[in-house]
C-alpha positions in Angstrom: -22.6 17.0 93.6 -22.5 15.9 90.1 -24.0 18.3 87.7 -26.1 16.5 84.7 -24.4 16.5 81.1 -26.2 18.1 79.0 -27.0 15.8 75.7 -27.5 16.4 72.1 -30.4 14.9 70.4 -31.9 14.7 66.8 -35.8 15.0 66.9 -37.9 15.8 64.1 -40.5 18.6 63.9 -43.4 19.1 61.1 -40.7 17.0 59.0 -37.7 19.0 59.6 -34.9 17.3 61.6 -33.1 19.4 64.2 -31.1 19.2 67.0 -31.6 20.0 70.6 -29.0 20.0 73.8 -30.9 18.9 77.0 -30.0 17.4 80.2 -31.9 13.7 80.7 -33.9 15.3 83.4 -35.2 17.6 81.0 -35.7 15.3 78.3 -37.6 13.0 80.9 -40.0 15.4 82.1 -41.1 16.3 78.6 -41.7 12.3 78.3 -43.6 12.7 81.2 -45.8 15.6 80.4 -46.4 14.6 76.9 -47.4 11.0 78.5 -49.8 12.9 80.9 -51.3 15.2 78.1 -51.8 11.9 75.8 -49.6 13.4 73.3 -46.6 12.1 71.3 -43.4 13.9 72.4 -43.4 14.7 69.3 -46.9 16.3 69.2 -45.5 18.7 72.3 -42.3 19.4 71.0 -43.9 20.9 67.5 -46.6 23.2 69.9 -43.7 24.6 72.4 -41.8 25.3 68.9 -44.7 27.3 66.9 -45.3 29.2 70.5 -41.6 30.0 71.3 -40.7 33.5 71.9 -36.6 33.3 71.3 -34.2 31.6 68.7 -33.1 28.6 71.1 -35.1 25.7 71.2 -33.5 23.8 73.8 -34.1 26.8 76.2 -37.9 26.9 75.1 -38.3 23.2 76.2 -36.5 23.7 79.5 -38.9 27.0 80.3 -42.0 24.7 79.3 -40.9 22.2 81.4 -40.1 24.7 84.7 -43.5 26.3 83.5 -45.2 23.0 83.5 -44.2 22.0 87.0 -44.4 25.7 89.0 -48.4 25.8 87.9 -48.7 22.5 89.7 -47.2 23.6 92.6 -49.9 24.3 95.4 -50.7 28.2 95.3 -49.8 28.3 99.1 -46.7 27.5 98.6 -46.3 30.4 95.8 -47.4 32.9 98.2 -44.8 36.1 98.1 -42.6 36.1 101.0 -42.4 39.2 103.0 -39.4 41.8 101.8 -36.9 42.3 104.3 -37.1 46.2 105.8 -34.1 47.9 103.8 -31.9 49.5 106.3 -31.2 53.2 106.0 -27.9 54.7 104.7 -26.1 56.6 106.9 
């Protein structure tokens, strides 16, 4: 299994250019998402960056994206499993 390489790309946020690192499945989704929400990726990037709790903004579009996707996932499926019975020590 080939792993995805991550890429670097310039993007440009409230006139400021900066860089990001993001694997093409990343950088597809928030394509996606912004193409769903009728926003310019643009748009999206500049909210996930004014709400972004840490320093890295590569890692703040990767959580919106994982975000984005587990809320859509049916709430049946998101159910917790059962914990295993812990066995005693002896």
């Amino acid at each position: 299994m080939r792993s995805s390489p991550i890429k670097r790309r310039t993007i440009n946020i409230a006139s400021h250019k900066t860089s990001i690192s993001l694997e093409d499945e990343f950088w597809n989704s928030l394509k996606q998402i912004a193409h769903e929400r009728g926003e310019s990726l643009r748009h999206l990037t500049a909210i996930i960056n004014a709400r972004r709790k840490f320093a890295n903004l590569s890692s703040a579009l990767r959580l919106f994206v994982l975000e984005y996707y587990t809320e859509r996932v049916d709430p049946l499926e998101q159910q917790e499993m059962p914990v295993a019975k812990r066995r005693k020590r002896r």
